[in-house]
C-alpha positions as CSV (number, residue, x, y, z in Angstrom):
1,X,53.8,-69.5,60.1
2,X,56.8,-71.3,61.4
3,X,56.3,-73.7,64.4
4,X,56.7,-71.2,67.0
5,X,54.2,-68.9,65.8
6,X,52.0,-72.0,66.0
7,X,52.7,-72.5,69.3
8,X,51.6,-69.5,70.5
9,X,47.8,-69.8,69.0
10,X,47.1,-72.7,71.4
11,X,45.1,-70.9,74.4
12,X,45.1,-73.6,77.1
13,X,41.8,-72.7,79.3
14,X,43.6,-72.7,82.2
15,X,46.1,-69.8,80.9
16,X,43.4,-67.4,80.6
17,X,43.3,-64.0,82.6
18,X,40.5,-62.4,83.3
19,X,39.6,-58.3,84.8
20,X,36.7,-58.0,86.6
21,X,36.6,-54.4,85.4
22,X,35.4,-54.1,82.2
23,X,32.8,-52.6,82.4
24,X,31.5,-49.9,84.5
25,X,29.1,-52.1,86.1
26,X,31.4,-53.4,88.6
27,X,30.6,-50.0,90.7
28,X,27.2,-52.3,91.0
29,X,26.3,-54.9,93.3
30,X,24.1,-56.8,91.6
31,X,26.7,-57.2,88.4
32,X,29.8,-57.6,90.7
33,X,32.1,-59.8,90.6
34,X,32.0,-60.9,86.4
35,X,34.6,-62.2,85.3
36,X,35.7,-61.1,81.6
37,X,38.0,-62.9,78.9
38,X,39.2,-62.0,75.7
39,X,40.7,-65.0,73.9
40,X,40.9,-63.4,70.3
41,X,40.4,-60.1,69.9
42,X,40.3,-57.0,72.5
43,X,36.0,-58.0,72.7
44,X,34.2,-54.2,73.6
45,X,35.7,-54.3,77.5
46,X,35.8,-50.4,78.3
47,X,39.0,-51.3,80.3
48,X,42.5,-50.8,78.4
49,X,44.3,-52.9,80.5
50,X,42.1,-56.2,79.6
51,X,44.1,-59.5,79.1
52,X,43.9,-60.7,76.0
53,X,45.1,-63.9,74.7
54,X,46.0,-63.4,71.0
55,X,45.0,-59.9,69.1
56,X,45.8,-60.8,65.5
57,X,42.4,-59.8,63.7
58,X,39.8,-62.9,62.7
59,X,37.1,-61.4,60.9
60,X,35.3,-62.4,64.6
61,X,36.4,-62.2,68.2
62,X,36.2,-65.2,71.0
63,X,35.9,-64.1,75.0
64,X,34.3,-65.5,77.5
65,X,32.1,-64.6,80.9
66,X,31.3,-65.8,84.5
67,X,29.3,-64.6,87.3
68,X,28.0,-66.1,90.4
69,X,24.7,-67.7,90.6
70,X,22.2,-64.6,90.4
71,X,24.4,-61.9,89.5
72,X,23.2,-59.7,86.5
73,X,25.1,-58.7,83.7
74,X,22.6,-55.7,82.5
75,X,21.2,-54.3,79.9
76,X,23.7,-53.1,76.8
77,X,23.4,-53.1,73.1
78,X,25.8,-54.5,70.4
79,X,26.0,-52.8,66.6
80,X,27.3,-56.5,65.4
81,X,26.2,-59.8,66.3
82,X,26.6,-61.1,70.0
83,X,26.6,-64.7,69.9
84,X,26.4,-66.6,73.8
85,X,27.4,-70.6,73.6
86,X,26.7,-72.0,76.8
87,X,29.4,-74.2,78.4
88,X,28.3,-74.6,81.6
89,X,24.8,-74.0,84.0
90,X,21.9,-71.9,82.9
91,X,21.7,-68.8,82.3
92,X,18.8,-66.5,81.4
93,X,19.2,-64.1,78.1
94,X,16.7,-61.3,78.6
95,X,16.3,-59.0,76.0
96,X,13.7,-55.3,74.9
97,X,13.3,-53.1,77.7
98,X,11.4,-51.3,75.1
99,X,8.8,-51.6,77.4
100,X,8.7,-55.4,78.7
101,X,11.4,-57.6,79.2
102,X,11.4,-60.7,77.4
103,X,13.7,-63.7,78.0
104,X,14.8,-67.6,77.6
105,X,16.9,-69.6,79.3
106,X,20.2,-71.6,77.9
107,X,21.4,-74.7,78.9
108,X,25.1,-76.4,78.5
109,X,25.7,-76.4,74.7
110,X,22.8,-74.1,73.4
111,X,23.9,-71.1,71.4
112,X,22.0,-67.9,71.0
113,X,22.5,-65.4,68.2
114,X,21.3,-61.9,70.1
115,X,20.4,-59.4,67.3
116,X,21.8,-56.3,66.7
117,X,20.5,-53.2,67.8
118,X,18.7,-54.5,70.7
119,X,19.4,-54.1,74.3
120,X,20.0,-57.5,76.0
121,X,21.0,-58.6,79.3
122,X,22.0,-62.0,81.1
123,X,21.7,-63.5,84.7
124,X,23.5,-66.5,85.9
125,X,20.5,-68.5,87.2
126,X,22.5,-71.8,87.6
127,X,25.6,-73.0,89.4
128,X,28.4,-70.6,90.4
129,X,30.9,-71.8,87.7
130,X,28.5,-71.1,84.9
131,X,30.6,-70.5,81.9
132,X,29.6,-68.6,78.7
133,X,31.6,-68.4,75.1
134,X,30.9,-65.2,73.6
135,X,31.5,-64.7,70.4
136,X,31.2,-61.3,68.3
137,X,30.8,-60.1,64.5
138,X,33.8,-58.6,62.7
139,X,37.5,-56.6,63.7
140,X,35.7,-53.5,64.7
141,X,32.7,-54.1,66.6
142,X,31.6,-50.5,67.2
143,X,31.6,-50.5,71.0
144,X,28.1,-51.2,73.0
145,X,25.8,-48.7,74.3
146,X,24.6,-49.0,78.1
147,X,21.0,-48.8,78.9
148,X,19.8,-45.8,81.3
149,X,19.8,-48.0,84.5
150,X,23.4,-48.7,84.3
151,X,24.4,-45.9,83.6
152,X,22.7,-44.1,86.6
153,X,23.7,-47.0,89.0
154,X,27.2,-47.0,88.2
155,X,26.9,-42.8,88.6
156,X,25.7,-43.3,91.8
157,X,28.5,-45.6,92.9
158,X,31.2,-43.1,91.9
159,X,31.9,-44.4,88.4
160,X,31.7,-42.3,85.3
161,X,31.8,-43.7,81.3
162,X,33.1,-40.3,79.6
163,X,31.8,-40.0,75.8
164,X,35.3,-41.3,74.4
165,X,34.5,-44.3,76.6
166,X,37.0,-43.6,79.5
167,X,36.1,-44.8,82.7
168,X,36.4,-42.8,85.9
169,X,36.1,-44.1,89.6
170,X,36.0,-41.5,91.8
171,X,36.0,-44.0,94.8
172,X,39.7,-44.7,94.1
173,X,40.4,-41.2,93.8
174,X,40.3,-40.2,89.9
175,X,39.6,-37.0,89.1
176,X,36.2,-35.9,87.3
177,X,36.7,-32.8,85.4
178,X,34.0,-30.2,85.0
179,X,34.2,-29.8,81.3
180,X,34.7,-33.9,81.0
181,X,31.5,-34.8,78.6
182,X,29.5,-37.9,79.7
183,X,27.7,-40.4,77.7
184,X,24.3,-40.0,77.8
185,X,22.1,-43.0,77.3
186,X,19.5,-43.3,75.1
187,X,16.4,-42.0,76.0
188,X,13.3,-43.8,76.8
189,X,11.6,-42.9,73.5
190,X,14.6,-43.7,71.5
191,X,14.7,-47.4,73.2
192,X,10.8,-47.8,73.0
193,X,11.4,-46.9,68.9
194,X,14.0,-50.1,68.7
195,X,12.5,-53.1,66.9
196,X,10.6,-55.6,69.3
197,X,11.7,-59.0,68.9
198,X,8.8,-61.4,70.4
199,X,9.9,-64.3,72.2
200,X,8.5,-66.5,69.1
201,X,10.5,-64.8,67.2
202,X,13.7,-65.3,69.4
203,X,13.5,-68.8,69.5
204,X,14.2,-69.0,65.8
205,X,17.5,-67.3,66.8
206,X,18.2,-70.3,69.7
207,X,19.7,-73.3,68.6
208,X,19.6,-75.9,71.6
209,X,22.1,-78.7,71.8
210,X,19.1,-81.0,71.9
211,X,17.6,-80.3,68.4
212,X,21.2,-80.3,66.8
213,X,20.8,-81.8,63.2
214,X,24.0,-84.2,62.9
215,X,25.4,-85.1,59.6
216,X,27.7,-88.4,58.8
217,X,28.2,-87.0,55.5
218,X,29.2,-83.5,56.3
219,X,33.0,-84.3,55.5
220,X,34.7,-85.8,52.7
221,X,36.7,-88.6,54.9
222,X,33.7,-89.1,57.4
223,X,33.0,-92.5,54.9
224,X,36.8,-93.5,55.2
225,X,37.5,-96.0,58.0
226,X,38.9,-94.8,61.2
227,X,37.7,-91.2,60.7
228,X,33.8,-90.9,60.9
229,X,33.2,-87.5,62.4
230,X,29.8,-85.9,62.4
231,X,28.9,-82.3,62.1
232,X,26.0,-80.0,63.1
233,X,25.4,-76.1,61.7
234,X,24.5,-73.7,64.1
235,X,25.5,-70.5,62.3
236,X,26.2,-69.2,59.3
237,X,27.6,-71.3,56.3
238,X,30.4,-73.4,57.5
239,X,32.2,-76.2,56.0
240,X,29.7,-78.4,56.1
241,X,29.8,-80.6,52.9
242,X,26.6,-81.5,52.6
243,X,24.1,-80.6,49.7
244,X,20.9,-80.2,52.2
245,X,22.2,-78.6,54.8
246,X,20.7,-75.5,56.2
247,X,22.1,-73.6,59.5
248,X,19.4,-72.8,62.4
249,X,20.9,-69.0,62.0
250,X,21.4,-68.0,58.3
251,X,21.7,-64.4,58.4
252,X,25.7,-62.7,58.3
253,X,27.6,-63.0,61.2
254,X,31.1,-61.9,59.4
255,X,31.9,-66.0,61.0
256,X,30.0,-69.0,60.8
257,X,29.5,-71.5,63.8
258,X,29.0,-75.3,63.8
259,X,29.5,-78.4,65.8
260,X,32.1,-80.8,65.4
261,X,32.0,-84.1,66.9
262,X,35.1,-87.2,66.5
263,X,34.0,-91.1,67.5
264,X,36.5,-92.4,69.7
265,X,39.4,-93.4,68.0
266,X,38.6,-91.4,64.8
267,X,39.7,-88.6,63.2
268,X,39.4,-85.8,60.6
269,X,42.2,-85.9,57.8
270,X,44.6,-83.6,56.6
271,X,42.3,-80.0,55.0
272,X,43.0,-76.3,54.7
273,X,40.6,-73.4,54.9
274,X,41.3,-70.4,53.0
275,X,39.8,-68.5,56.3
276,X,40.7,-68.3,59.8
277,X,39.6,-71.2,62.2
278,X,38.9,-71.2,66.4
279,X,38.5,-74.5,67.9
280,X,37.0,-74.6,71.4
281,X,37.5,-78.0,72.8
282,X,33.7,-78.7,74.9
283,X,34.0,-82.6,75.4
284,X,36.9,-85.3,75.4
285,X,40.6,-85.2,74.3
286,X,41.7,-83.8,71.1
287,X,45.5,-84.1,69.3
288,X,45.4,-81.7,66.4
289,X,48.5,-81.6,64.3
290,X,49.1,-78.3,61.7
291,X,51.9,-78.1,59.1
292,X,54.5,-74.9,59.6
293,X,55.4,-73.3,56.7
294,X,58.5,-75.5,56.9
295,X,57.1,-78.4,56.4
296,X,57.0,-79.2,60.3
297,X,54.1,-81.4,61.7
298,X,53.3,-80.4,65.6
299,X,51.0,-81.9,67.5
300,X,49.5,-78.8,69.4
301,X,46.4,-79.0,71.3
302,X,45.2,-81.6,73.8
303,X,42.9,-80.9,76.6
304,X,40.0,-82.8,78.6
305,X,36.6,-82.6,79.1
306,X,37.1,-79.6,81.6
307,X,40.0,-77.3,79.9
308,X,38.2,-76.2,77.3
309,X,41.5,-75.3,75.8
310,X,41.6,-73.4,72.3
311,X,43.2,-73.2,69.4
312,X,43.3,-70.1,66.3
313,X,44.1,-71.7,63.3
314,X,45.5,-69.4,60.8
315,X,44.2,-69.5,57.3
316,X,46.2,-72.0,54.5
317,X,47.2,-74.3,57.0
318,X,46.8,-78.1,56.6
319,X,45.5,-79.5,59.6
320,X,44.5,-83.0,61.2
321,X,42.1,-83.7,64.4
322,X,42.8,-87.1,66.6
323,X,39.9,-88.0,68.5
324,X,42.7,-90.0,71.9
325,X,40.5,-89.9,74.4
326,X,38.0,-92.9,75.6
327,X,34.8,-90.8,74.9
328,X,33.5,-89.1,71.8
329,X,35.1,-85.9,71.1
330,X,32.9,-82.8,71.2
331,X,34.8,-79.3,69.0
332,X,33.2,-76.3,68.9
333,X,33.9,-74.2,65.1
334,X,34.1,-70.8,64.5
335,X,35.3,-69.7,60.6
336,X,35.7,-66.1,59.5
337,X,33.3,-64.9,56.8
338,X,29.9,-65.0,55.6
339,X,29.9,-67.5,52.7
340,X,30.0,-71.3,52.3
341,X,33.7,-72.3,53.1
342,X,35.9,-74.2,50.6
343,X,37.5,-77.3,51.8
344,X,40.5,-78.7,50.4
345,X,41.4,-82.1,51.1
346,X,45.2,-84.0,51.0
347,X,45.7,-86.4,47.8
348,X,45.5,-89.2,50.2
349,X,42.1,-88.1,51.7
350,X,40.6,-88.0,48.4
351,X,42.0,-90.9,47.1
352,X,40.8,-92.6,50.2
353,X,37.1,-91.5,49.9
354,X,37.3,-92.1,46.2
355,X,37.7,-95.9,47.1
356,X,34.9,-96.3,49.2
357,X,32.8,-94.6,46.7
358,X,32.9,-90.7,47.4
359,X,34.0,-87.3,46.0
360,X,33.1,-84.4,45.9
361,X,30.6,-82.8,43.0
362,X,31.6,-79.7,41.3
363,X,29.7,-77.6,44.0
364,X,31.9,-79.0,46.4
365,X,29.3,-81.1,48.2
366,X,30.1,-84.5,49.4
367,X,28.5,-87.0,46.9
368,X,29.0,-90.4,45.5
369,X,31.4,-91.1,42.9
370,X,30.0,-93.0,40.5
371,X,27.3,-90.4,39.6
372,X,30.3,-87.8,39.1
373,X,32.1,-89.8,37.2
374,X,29.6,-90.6,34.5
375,X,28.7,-87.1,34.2
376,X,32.2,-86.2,33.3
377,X,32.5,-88.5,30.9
């Protein structure tokens, strides 16, 4: 991509646009106002005239949600993964309906991987500016299905979901056809036959910010002076370096999720994926340079601890990360695919770690070098 093209993957928080019409459950009072984003990828709103931030295809999509203390979004059901990364207040994840609900509550930087097939439902039960990530499995995520409630409730407000998923609000005069075909919902025996995920069983699926398991050795150039970031898996196999390490969530995603944190006045040196990268900034103030396909270096991303700003890293793409704030830098990951990324790192980076004793082994695990060496011999 030339530098322009670049330019146009950095997704400044405050640029984003947001409908509060997604869904049909704006017809209800107890889910209205929410406010939806879509920062890659079109999400599962119902509403074509969503704003979305960049549409190029991932492997995974990024949006985002808020809703005023107490308001409910209700019960639905995804066919990939849902994933909710808290980044501001509490907010309580209930999920089953098949017959009890069951729930937990997040926290600022606790991530939840909601299964699939389940129906699952959230309430803001914090401050007004609560403010969820939400990221979802795959290109094509197959849509949702609404639980009977919501469907009814929205009905009784005037708003229709059609069975090709067109929404109809006879309150601002649309039309409802008498041979239009409605989706039905799922019946009760249908939802009581989905599988019952205990709250014991949930937790496993919670990864709180608290219990994070940080790594010093999760990069190549972590041992190289002035660099020395950390990293923490969440989800999925990352690019985490490390022999030992093993992600709270293991199963397929179609992405991976992990923690990335920058001392002040580090960095991470020059890599490239072979997948697709989003970087959510959470904490501090971030310079990330990428290389155009010219050559070009551009330094393309800073925010603060409140913008949240984003960047979608294309695949092949050397990058850097500047930690130039005065506080440690907190980066949220999310990598296309199911299997353990690849890291390759500039001449200088290796050469670099190789001096202060590290390489990589041949399973492309951070190691020391000495050890390597002698078994090459």
């Amino acid at each position: 991509m030339n530098l322009e093209q670049l330019k146009q993957r950095f997704i400044p928080f405050a640029s984003l646009q947001y409908t509060t019409e997604a869904f049909i459950d704006y017809a209800i009072d107890e889910c209205s106002p929410k406010y939806n984003y879509a920062l890659i990828g079109p999400g599962v709103s119902q509403n074509p005239k969503q704003p979305v931030s960049l549409r190029e295809p991932h492997g995974f999509q990024l949006g985002g949600v808020s809703i005023p203390h107490g308001k409910t979004n209700p019960p639905h059901m995804h066919f990939t993964c849902e994933v909710f990364m808290c980044f501001r207040g509490d907010w309580r994840v209930m999920w089953g309906f098949n017959p009890d609900e069951k729930h937990t509550v997040l926290s600022e930087g606790d991530v939840i991987s909601v299964p699939t097939w389940i129906y699952r439902a959230f309430r803001n039960v914090g401050v007004d500016d609560g403010f969820l990530f939400s990221g979802l499995g795959r290109d094509d995520t197959g849509g949702i299905l609404w639980g009977p409630w919501t469907i009814e409730q929205a009905r009784k407000a005037g708003v229709y979901l059609t069975e090709d998923y067109r929404m109809i609000d006879t309150r601002r005069g649309d039309v409802l056809p008498s041979d239009v075909r409605l989706l039905d919902p799922m019946t009760a025996e249908q939802i009581a036959a989905l599988e019952d995920w205990t709250p014991e069983r949930m937790l496993h699926r919670v990864v709180r910010f608290s219990d994070l398991r940080w790594s010093g050795q999760a990069l190549l150039d972590s041992v190289i002076p002035g660099h020395g970031a950390e990293m923490a898996p969440v989800i999925g196999l990352g690019m985490d370096q490390g022999r030992a390490v093993i992600p709270p969530v293991a199963n397929a995603h179609g992405m991976s999720i992990e923690w990335l944190r920058i001392p002040v006045g580090g960095k991470v040196g020059w890599f490239r994926l072979q997948r697709k990268q989003a970087l959510v900034l959470k904490k501090g103030q971030v310079r990330l340079e990428i290389q155009a396909d010219d050559g070009t270096l551009s330094q393309l991303m800073q925010g603060t601890a409140t913008a949240w700003d984003s960047f979608a890293i294309p695949a092949d793409h050397w990058r850097s990360l500047h930690n130039e704030g005065s506080e440690e830098a907190l980066i949220l990951l999310l990598t296309s695919g199911d299997e353990k990324k690849s890291i390759e790192w500039s001449a200088e980076v290796i050469e670099q770690a190789s001096a202060h004793g590290w390489t990589m082994d041949a399973n492309g695990c951070v190691a020391p070098k000495y050890f390597v060496d002698r078994a090459q011999r």
